[in-house]
N, C-alpha and C positions, 0 to 999 in steps of 0.2 A: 235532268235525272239526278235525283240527289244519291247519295253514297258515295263510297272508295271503290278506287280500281287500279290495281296495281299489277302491272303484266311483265313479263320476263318473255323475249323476242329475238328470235333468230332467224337469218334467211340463210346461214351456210353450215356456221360449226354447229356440235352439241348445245343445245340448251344446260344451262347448272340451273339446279332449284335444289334451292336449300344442301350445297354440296354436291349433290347427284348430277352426273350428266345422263343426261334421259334423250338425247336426238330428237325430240320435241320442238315444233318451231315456234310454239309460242304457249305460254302458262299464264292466266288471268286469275287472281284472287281481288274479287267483291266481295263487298258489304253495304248493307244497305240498314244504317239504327234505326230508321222511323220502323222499318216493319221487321226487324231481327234476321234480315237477310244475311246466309253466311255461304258462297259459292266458290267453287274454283273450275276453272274452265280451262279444258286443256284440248290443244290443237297439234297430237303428234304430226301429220302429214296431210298437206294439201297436192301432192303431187301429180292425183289422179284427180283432183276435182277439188270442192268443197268438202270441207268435212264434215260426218254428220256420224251424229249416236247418241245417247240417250239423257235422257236427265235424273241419276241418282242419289232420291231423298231420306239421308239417311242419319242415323242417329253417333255416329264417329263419336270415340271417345274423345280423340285429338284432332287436332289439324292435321299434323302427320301423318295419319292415319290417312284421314279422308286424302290427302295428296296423294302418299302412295299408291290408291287404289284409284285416282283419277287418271295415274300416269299410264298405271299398268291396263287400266279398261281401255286409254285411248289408245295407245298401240296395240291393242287386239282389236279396234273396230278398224283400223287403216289395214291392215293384214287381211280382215274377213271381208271391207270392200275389195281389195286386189284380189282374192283368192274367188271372190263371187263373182270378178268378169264387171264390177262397177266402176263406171267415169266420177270417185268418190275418195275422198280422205277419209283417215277417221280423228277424228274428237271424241269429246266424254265432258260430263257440267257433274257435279255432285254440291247437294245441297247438305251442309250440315245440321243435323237437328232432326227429331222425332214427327215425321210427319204428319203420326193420329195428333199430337200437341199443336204444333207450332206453322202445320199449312194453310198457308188465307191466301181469298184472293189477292190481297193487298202485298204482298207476298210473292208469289207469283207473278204479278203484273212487273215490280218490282227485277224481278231476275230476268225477267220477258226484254226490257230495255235493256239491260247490260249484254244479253245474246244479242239485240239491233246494236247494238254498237259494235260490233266486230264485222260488222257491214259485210255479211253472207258467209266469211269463213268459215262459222260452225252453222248450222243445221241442227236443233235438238229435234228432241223424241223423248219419249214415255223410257221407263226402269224402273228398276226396283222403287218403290214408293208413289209411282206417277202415275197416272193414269190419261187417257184418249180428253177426257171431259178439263184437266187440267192444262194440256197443250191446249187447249181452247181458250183458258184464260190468258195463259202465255202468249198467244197469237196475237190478244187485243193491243197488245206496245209491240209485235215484231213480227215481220215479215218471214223468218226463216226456222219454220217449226213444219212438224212432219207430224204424226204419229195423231193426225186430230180427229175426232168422234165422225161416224159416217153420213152424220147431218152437216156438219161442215165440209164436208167434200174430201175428207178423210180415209184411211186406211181403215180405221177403228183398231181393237186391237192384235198388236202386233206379233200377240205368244201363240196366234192360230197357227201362219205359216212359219215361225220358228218351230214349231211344236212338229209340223211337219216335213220340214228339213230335217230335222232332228231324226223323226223317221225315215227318213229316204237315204241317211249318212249308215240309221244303222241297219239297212237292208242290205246297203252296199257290204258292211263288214262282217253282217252274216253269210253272203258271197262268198267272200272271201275265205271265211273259217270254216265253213260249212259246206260250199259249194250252192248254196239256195239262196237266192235274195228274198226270205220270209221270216219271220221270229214266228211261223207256228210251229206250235212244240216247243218251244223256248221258253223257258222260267227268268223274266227281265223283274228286276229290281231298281224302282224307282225312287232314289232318295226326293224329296220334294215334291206335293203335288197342288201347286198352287198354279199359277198362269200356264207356264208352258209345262210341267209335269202334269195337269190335268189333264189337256190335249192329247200330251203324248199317252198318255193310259188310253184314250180314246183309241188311236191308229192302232197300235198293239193287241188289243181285246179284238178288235175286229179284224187280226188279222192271225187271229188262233194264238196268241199266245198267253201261257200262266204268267200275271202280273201280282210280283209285291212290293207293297208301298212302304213310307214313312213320310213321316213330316211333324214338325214341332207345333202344328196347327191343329188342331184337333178338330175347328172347324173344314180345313182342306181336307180333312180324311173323311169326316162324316160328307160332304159333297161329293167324292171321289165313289166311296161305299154306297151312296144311294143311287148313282149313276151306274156303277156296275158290281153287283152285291157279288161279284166271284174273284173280285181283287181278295187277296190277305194283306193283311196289315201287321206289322214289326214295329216295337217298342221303339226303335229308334234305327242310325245309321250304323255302330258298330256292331246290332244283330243283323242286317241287312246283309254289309260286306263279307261277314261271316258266314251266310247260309248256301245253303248250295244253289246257287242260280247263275243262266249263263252268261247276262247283258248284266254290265250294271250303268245303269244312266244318273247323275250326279243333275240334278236339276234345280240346287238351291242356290247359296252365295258360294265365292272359289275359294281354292285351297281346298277341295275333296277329295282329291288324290294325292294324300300326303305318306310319308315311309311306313308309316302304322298301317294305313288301308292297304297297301301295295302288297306288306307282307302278310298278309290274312286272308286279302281278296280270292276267291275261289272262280269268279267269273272267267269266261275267255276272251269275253270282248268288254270295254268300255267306249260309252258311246252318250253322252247327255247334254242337255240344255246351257248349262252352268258353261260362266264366261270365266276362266283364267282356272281350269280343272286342279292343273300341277301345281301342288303348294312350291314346288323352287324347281329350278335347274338341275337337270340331269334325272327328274323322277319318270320320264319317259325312257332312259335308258333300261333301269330297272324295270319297265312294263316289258319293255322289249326282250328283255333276259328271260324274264318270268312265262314270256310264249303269249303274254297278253297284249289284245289286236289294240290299239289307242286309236280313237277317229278324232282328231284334233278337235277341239269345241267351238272354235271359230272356224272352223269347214262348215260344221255339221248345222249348228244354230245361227246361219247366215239366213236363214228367211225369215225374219225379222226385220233386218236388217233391209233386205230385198224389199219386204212389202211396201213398210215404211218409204223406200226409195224411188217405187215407185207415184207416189201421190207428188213429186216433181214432176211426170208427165200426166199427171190428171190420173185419178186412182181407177186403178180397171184390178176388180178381185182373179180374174182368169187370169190375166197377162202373168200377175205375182206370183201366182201358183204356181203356174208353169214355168216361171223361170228358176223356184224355189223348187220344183220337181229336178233338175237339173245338180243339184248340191249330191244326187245318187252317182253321177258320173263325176263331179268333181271331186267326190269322195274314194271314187274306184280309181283315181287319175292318182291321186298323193299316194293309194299302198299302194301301185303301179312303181311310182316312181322310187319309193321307199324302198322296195323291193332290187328293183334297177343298181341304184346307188347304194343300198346297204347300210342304210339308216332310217330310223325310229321314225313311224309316221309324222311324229309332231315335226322332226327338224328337214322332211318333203315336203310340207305344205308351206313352212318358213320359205324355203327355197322358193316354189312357184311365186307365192306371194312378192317376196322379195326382187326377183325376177322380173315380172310386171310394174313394181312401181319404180326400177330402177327403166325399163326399156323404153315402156310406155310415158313416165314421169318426168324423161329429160328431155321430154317435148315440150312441158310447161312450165316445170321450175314450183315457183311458190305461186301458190293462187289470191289473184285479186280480184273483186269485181268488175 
């Protein structure tokens, strides 16, 4: 394998990277010059299993950048395994670099070896910039890849049952606010309609409710509008948050939920796709203040997660479903508990979460092959 790989590893205390203690047990930065490979792999928790989540190819303006956001996606994929009821860790890989530029197979192959060499700890899968047909290059150097095309004996893609978790988290919190587990009659606004924002338009329309959109794609909007011509469409996210509608589901990159949107927000519920929703800490208090219901994003958007995890036992689409229909009682179980305890849905799901990998996790410690 030619390239650098330089990793930061822990079996007890905090991980430090770059000053930060992140409780991470281990941080991987490759590169690879023959094909301009720029990766970091990060492995918050093996407690419950191997870790597994996705691989995002992205265009970072710095390393920093891409770090940060490695850190913080893999500690929400070990959370939204524990909190899904999965024998799983979670990790996160993000590639640096403009993937319509800079993706080859040579390339991929390339990052595919550096995941074999963690000899099963992480688990990738598809994200932002990846796609089902790319895990398939990656598979040809490495044995521990999910997310592969449905001729490969694959899940295919993974935004179908996220798309439908998504819905079932926010059936639950229309329950809850409303007394009905349905959005008909509901005015839902969906920022993003690209992989799992399309889907989720799909379950919504069909299940009576007024959907409006946005997206900086104009292609995603023209596919969205010719699929169902009784969406409306909005200039952008800050006429969205502004309008009167009652879901708002945040289905692009995170940081969606930042003090700007929270204080304009008109919705009663938020409920969407999008991983790491709260631009910082404490912006769920302020949801909670506000009378606004929060369905935590890693509850809600774990069928993804689920489907993918399923093509470890040989991929069955019913099984996934059905265990991804399930994310509607795990979602009723966190305001349950919220409610109980007297705190903001996002820091009940923490709890459970937390709870499991501590109960269940000290059965195993740090995971090896």
């Amino acid at each position: 394998m030619t390239g650098s790989h330089e990793s930061s590893h822990t079996t007890g205390a905090p991980t430090e990277v770059f000053g930060r203690r992140t409780g991470h047990e281990q941080v991987v930065f490759c590169s690879d010059e023959a094909t301009g490979l720029r990766t970091i792999i990060a492995v918050y928790s093996t407690a419950l299993g191997p870790s597994l989540g996705g691989t995002r190819f992205y265009p970072y303006t710095t390393e920093q950048a891409a770090l940060e956001d490695v850190l913080d996606l893999s500690k929400g994929m070990a959370y939204k395994a524990a909190l899904a009821g999965l024998d799983l860790g979670g990790g996160k890989a993000v590639i640096i670099g403009d993937p319509d530029e800079v993706k080859t197979e040579a390339l991929l192959r390339a990052y595919g070896r550096f995941v074999q060499s963690l000899g099963g700890r992480y688990y990738t899968a598809c994200d932002v910039g990846t796609y089902s047909e790319d895990m398939d290059i990656v598979a040809r150097e490495c044995s521990y890849v999910t997310g592969r095309t449905v001729e490969h004996g694959g899940a295919g893609d993974s935004s179908v049952l996220t798309a439908y978790g998504v819905y079932q988290g926010m059936r639950a919190a229309a329950e809850r606010v409303w007394g009905d587990p349905t959005l008909s009659g509901k005015r839902v606004g969906v920022a993003g309609v690209g992989k799992v924002g399309r889907h989720l338009v799909t379950h919504l329309v069909e299940d009576g409710a007024e959907v409006v959109v946005t997206d900086v794609s104009a292609r995603a909007i023209e596919t969205v509008s010719r699929a169902h011509p009784s969406v409306e469409v909005v200039d952008n996210t800050g006429a969205l948050v502004r309008s009167d509608i009652d879901v708002y589901a945040p289905c692009a990159l995170g940081g969606a939920i930042s003090d700007e949107v929270v204080h304009v927000l008109r919705a009663k519920v938020v409920c969407g796709g999008a991983n790491n929703q709260l631009a910082h800490e404490g912006i769920e208090k302020v949801l909670d203040t506000r009378g606004i219901l929060y369905a935590p994003d890693y509850c809600v958007n774990s069928g993804g997660l689920i489907q993918v995890a399923d093509e470890l036992e040989g991929f069955s689409f019913e099984r996934a479903k059905a265990r991804a229909a399930r994310i509607f009682d795990t979602t009723k179980s966190v305001f349950e508990l919220a409610a109980t305890e007297d705190v903001p849905p996002a820091v009940a799901a923490d709890r459970l979460a937390e709870r499991r990998m501590t109960e269940v996790g000290r059965l195993r410690g740090l995971w090896l092959r």
